[in-house]
VEXVOZA-350855 format. One record per residue (C-alpha): residue number from 1; x, y, z. Coordinates in steps of 0.02 Angstrom, whole numbers. Example, Ala and Ser with C-alpha at 12.3 -4.5 7.8 and 13.67 -1.06 7.14 Angstrom:
# VEXVOZA-350855
REC  num      xx      yy      zz
REC    1     615    -225     390
REC    2     684     -53     357
//
This chain:
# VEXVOZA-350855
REC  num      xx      yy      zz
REC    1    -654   -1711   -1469
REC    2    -665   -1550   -1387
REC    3    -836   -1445   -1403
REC    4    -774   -1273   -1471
REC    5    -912   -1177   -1368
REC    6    -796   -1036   -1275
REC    7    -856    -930   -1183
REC    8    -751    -753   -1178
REC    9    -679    -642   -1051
REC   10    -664    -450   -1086
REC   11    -454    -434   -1121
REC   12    -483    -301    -981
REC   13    -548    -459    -868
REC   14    -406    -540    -921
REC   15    -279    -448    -857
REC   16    -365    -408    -715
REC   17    -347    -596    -678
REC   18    -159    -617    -742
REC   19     -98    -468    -640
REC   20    -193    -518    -463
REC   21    -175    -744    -493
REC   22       2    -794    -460
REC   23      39    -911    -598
REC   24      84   -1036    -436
REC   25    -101   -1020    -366
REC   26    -150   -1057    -561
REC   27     -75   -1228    -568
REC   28    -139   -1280    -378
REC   29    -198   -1452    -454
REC   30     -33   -1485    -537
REC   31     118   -1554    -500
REC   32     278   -1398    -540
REC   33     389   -1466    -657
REC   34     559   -1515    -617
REC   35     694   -1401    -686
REC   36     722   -1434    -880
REC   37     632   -1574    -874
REC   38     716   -1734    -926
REC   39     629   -1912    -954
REC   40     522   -1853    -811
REC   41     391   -1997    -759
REC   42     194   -1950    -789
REC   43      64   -2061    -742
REC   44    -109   -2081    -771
REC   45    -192   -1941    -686
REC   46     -64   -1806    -661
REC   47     -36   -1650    -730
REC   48     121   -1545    -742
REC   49     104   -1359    -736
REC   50     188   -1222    -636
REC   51     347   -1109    -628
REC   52     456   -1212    -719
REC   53     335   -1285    -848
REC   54     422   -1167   -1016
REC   55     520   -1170   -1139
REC   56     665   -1076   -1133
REC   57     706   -1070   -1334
REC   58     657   -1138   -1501
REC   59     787   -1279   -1460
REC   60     729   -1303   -1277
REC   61     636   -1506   -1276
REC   62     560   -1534   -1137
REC   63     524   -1765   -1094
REC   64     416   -1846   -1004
REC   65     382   -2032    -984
REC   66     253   -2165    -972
REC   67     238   -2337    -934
REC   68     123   -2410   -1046
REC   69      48   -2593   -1105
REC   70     -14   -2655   -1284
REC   71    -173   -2614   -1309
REC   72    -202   -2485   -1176
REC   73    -270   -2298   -1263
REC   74    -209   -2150   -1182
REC   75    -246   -1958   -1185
REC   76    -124   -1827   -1167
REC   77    -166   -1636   -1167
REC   78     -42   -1520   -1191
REC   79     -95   -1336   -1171
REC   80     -24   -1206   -1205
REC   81      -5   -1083   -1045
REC   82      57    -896   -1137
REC   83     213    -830   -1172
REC   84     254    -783   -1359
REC   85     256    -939   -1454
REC   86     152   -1135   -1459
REC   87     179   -1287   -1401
REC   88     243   -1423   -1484
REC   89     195   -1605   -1451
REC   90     274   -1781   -1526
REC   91     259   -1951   -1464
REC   92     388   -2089   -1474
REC   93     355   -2288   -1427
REC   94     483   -2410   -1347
REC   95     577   -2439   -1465
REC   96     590   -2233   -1519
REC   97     464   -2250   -1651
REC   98     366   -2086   -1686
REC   99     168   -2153   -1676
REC  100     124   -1932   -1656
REC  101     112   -1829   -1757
REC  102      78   -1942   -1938
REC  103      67   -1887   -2100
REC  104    -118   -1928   -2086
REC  105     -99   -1825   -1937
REC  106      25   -1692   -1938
REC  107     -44   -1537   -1849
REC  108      46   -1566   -1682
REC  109      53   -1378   -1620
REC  110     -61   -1265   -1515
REC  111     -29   -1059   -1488
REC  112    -201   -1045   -1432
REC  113    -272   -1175   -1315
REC  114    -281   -1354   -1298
REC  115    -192   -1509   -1423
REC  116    -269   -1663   -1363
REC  117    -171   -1845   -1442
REC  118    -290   -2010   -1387
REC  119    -188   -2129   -1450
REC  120    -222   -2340   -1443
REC  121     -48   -2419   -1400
REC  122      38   -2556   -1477
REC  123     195   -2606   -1369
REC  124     220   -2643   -1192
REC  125     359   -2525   -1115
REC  126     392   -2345   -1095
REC  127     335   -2214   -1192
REC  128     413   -2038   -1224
REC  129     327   -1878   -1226
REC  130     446   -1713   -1311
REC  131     373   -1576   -1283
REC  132     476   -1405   -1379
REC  133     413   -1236   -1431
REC  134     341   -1164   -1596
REC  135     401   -1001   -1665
REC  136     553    -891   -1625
REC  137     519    -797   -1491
REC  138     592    -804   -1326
REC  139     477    -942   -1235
REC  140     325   -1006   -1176
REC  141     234   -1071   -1036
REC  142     138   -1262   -1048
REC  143      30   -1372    -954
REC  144      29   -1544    -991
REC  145     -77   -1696    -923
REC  146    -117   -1882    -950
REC  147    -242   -1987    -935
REC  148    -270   -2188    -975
REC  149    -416   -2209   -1078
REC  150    -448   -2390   -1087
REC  151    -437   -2518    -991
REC  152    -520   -2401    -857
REC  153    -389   -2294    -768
REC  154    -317   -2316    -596
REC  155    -361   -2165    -544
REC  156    -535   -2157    -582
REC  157    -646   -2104    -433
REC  158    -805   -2187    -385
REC  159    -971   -2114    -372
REC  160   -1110   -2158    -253
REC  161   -1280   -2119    -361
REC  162   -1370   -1950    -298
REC  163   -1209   -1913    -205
REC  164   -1116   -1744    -273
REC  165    -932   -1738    -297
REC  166    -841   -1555    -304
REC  167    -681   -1535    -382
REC  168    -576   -1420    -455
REC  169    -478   -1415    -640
REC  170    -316   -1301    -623
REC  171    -262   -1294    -736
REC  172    -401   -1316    -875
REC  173    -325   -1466    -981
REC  174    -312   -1550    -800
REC  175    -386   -1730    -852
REC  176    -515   -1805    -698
REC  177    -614   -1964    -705
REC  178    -744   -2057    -611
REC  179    -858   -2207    -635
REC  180   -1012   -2254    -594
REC  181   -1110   -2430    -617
REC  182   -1226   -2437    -719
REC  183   -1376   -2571    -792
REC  184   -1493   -2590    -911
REC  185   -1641   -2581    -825
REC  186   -1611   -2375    -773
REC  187   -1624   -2235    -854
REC  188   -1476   -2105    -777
REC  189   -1459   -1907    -770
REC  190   -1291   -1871    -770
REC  191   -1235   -1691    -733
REC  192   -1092   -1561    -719
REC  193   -1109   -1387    -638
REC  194    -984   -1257    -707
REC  195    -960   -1147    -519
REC  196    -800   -1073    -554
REC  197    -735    -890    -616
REC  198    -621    -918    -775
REC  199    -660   -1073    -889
REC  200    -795   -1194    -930
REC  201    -795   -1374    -891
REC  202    -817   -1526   -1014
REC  203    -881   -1675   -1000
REC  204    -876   -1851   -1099
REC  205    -944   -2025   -1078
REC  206    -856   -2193   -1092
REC  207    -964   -2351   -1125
REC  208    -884   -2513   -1036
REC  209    -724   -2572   -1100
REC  210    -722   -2414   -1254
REC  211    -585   -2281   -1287
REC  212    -692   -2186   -1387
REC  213    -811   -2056   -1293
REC  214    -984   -2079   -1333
REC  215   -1055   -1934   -1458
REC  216   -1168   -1797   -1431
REC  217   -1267   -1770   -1320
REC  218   -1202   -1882   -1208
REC  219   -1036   -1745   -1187
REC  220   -1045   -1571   -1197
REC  221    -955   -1412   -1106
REC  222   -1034   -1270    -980
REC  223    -970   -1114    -942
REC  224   -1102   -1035    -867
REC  225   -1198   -1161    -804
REC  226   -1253   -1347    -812
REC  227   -1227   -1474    -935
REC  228   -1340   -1636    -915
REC  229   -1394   -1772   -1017
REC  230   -1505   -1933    -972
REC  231   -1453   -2102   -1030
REC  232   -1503   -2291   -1025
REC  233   -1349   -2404   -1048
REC  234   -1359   -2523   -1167
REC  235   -1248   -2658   -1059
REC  236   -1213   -2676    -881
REC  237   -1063   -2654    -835
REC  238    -939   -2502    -758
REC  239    -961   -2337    -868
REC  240    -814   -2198    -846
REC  241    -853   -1997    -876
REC  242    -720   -1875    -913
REC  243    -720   -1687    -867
REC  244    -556   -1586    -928
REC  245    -573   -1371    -935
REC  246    -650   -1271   -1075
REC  247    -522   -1151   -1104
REC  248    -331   -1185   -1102
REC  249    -320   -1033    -945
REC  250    -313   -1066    -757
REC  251    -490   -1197    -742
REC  252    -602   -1219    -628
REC  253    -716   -1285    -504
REC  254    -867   -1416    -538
REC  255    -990   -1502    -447
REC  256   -1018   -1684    -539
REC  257   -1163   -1788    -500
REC  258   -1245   -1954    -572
REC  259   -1435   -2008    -531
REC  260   -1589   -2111    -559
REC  261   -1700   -2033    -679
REC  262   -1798   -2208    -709
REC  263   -1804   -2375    -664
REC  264   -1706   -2485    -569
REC  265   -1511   -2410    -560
REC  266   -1441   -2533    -421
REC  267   -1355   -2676    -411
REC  268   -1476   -2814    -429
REC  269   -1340   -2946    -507
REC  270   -1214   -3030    -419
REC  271   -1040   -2979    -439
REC  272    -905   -3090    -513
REC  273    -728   -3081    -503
REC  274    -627   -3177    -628
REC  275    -442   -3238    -610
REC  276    -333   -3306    -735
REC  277    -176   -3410    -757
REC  278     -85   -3490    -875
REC  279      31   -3658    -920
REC  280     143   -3668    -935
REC  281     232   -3471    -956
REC  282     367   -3455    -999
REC  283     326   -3559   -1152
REC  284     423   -3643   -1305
REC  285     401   -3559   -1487
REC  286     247   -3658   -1550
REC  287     207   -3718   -1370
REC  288      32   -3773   -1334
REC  289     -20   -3625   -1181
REC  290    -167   -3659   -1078
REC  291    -270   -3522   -1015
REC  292    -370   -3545    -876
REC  293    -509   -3415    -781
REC  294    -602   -3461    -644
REC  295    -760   -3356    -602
REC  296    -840   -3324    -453
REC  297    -965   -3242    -361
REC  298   -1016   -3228    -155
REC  299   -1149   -3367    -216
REC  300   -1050   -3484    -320
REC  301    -995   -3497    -505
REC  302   -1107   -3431    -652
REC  303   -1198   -3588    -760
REC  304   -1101   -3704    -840
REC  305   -1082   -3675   -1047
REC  306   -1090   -3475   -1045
REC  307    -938   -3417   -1133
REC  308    -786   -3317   -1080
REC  309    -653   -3220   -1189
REC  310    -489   -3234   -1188
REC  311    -392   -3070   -1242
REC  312    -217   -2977   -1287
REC  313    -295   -2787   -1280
REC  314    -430   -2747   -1397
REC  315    -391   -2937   -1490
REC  316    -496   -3081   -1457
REC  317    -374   -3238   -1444
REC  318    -514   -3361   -1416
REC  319    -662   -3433   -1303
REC  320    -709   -3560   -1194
REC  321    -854   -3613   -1101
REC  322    -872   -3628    -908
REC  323    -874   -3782    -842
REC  324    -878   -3787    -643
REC  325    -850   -3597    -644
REC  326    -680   -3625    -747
REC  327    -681   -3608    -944
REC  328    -496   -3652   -1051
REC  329    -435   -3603   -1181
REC  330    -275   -3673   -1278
REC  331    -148   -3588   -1412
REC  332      15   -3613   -1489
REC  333      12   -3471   -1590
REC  334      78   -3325   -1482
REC  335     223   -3247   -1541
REC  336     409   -3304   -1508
REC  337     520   -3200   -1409
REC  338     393   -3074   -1358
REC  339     276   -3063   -1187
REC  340      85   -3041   -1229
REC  341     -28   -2995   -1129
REC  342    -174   -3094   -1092
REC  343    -331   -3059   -1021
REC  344    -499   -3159    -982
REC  345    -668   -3078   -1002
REC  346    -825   -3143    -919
REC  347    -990   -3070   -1001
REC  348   -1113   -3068    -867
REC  349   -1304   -3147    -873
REC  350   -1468   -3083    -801
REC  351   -1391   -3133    -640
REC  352   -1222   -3101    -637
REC  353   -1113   -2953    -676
REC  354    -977   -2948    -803
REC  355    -789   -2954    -731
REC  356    -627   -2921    -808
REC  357    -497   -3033    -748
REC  358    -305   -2976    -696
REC  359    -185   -2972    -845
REC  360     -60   -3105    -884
REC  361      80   -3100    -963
REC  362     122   -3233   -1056
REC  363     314   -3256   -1114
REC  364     349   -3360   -1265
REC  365     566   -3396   -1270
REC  366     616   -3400   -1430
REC  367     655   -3521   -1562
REC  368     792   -3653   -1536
REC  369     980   -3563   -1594
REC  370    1132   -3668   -1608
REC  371    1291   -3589   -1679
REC  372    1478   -3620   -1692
REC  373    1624   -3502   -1720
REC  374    1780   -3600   -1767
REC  375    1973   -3568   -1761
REC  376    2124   -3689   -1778
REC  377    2287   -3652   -1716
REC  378    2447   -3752   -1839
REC  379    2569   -3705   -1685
REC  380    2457   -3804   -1551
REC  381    2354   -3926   -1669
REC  382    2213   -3864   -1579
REC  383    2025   -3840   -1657
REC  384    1934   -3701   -1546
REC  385    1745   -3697   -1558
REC  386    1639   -3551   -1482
REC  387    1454   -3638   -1489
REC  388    1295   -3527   -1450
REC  389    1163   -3633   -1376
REC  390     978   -3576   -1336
REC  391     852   -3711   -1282
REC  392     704   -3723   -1170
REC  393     710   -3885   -1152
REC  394     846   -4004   -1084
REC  395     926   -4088   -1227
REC  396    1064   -4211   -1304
REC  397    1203   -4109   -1366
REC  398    1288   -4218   -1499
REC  399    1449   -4154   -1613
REC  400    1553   -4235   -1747
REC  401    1721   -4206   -1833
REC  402    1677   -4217   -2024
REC  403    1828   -4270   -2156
REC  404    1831   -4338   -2315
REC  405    1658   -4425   -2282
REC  406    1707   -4485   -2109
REC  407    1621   -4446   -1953
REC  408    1697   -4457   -1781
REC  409    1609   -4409   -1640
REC  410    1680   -4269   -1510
REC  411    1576   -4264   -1359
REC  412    1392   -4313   -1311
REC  413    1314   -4223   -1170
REC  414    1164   -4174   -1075
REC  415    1131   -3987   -1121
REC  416     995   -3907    -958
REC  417     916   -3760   -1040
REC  418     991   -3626   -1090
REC  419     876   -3465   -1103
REC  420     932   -3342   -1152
REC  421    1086   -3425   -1272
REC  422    1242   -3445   -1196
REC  423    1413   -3453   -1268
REC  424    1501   -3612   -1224
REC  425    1699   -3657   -1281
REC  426    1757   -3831   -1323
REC  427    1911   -3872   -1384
REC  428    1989   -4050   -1462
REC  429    2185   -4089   -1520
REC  430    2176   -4094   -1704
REC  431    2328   -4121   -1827
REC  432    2317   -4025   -1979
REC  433    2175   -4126   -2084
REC  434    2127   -4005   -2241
REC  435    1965   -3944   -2228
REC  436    1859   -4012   -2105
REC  437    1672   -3990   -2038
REC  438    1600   -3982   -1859
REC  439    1429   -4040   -1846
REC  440    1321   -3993   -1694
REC  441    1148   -4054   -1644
REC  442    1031   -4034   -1485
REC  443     883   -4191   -1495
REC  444     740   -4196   -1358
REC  445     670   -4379   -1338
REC  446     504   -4324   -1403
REC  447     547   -4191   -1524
REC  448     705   -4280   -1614
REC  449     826   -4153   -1676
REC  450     758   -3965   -1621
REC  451     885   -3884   -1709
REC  452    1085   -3921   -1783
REC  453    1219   -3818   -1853
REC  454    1363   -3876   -1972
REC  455    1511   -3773   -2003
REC  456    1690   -3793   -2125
REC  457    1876   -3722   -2074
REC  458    2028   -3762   -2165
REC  459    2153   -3834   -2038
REC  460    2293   -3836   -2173
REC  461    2390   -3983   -2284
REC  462    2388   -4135   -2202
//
């Protein structure tokens, strides 16, 4: 993704700067890294650099960790700062799965600047970052810094059109983003103006709602100057640009500015916001779940009959039309024993802006379990039964004593739900009767029999 147009310093200029810039006053738009860094958090935004930010040894691994839904695309730089050796990078999801580096994939080291990983997620939870050191020398300093592609990042900073923002990357692989509005009936100059000493700045542009950057010459790097572009979006909605450092050194400072060039760039739709719930959550396996967004505006709903999307991430679960300023949508398919996350997408018109709504996240219990454990005891004639029972629904629990085709019945109850499964003991007097069978139901008035078990023990000679 990165632009390999570098500009050079003289080595003499180089050491000039590495012998008069503290390597603290290099990293003044990072956070310092904790001593031997250990499943250290990192959010969208940050960047770790400083003092502390090496490794030690070939052996020395370095963790950081991110919080992280399905769906959501992230970019993590990791440069590497000097020393003697590179900088190793691998990624591991929730469940310690390596997603980085792939065989597809496998160059996952940098000696010499910048190793940027955009990766699309797949699983909600926390995600580990190792960070460890290439070669056999005797360390190496690193910078390292995220930043949340898509859905657009919480730290993105809005810009006022014709209004110029200054800023600073230290160091270079710092990630910073901003956003702007933009419509379809402007043309827009977007620029950035290199001003500092050291590096070049970079910048990239992200259409509403993408994780990939848009290709030149919509992004492009300056080192000695200004890098601009004009564009007319092809959708309204909220467009995101991304400026990281040229050069994997100390960074350095920018003045970013969006205009414009032609038309009409304002606001002249109405903005919507769209909220969504959901019915009921949590949900059975196979469980019809209603989805339901409202959207609104300062002067009422959008028209009845435009459409709205329901989504989990990139995935397009289904539509439904608006109807009063709400639209449904219905499915039984989600996934049992997981949580997806749900979103609800309205489009926008000629008169309304598009809206994303807030994300909901939908649980779906798992399937019915019923299961029995059995033991007998000669000395007491007693039958022991450990039962697991998981239901989401309050049931009839029924059990039998099965014997030479008889069936006698050893307790009826009313079973409230029991999610997650819970182990429950019963226990009956029971002479020795051969072998004999327990059978074990729970029956819903509308569903019948949701699920049963049926288990054998010998007891002994009768």
């Amino acid at each position: 993704m990165r632009i390999s147009n570098k500009f050079a310093l003289s080595l003499t200029a180089l050491l000039f700067i590495f012998l008069l810039v503290p390597k603290a006053a290099m990293a003044t738009g990072a956070t310092n890294c904790p001593q031997e860094p250990s499943q250290t958090t990192i959010v969208s935004g940050q960047n770790y650099a400083g003092a502390n930010c090496v490794l030690y040894t070939p052996g020395d691994v370095d963790s950081f960790v991110f919080s992280a839904n399905d769906g959501d695309t992230y970019q993590i730089i990791a440069a590497f700062q000097g020393g003697y050796n590179g900088t190793c990078l691998a990624l591991y999801d929730p469940n310690g799965n390596k997603i980085f580096p792939t065989t597809s994939n496998p160059n996952n080291c940098t000696g010499d600047g910048d190793l940027v990983v955009s990766q699309t997620l797949t699983v909600t939870g926390n995600y580990t970052i190792n960070l460890s050191q290439q070669g056999n020398g005797s360390g190496g300093d690193y910078a390292l810094s995220l930043e949340r592609i898509n859905p657009l990042p919480p730290d993105a900073q809005p810009v006022t059109l014709a209004k110029a923002v200054s800023g600073a990357l230290a160091p270079a692989n710092q990630q910073t983003t901003y956003s702007f509005s933009g419509f379809t009936s402007g043309t827009y100059l977007v620029s950035v103006n290199f001003t500092g000493a050291y590096n070049g700045t970079c910048l990239y542009l992200y259409y509403p709602g993408s994780a990939t950057p848009q290709p030149s010459p919509d992004q492009g790097c300056t080192g000695t100057g200004v890098f601009q572009f004009t564009f007319t979006p092809p959708q309204n909605g909220t467009y995101m640009v991304l400026l990281t450092g040229e050069n994997d050194g100390s960074g350095g400072d920018y003045s970013f500015e969006v205009s414009c060039y032609l038309g009409t760039c304002s606001a002249t739709k109405e903005t919507t916001t769209t909220k969504l719930t959901s019915s009921p959550n949590p949900s059975a396996d196979g469980q019809s779940v209603t989805f339901s967004a409202v959207v609104s505006s300062s002067i009422g709903a959008p028209p009845n009959e435009e459409s709205v999307s329901f989504k989990s991430g990139t995935t397009t679960l289904g539509t439904g039309t608006l109807s009063g300023g709400t639209a449904t949508f219905s499915d039984s398919t989600l996934k049992a024993g997981a949580t997806t996350s749900v979103t609800a997408v309205y489009p926008g018109d000629s008169s309304f802006l598009a809206s994303t709504s807030n994300v909901v996240k939908q649980v779906v219990e798992g399937p019915c379990t019923l299961t029995d454990t059995l033991s007998y005891s000669a000395k007491s004639n007693t039958l022991t039964m450990k039962f697991t029972v998981g239901n989401i629904a309050a049931t009839t629990w029924n059990a039998w004593l099965t014997y030479q085709n008889t069936l006698n019945e050893l307790f009826s109850v009313s079973q409230p739900i029991t999610s997650p499964p819970a182990s429950i003991t019963k226990t009956t007097t029971l002479s020795p009767e051969g072998t004999v069978g327990v059978l074990s139901t729970l029956t819903t008035s509308t569903g019948g029999i949701i699920c049963s078990n049926w288990k054998q023990i010998e007891t002994g000679t009768p």
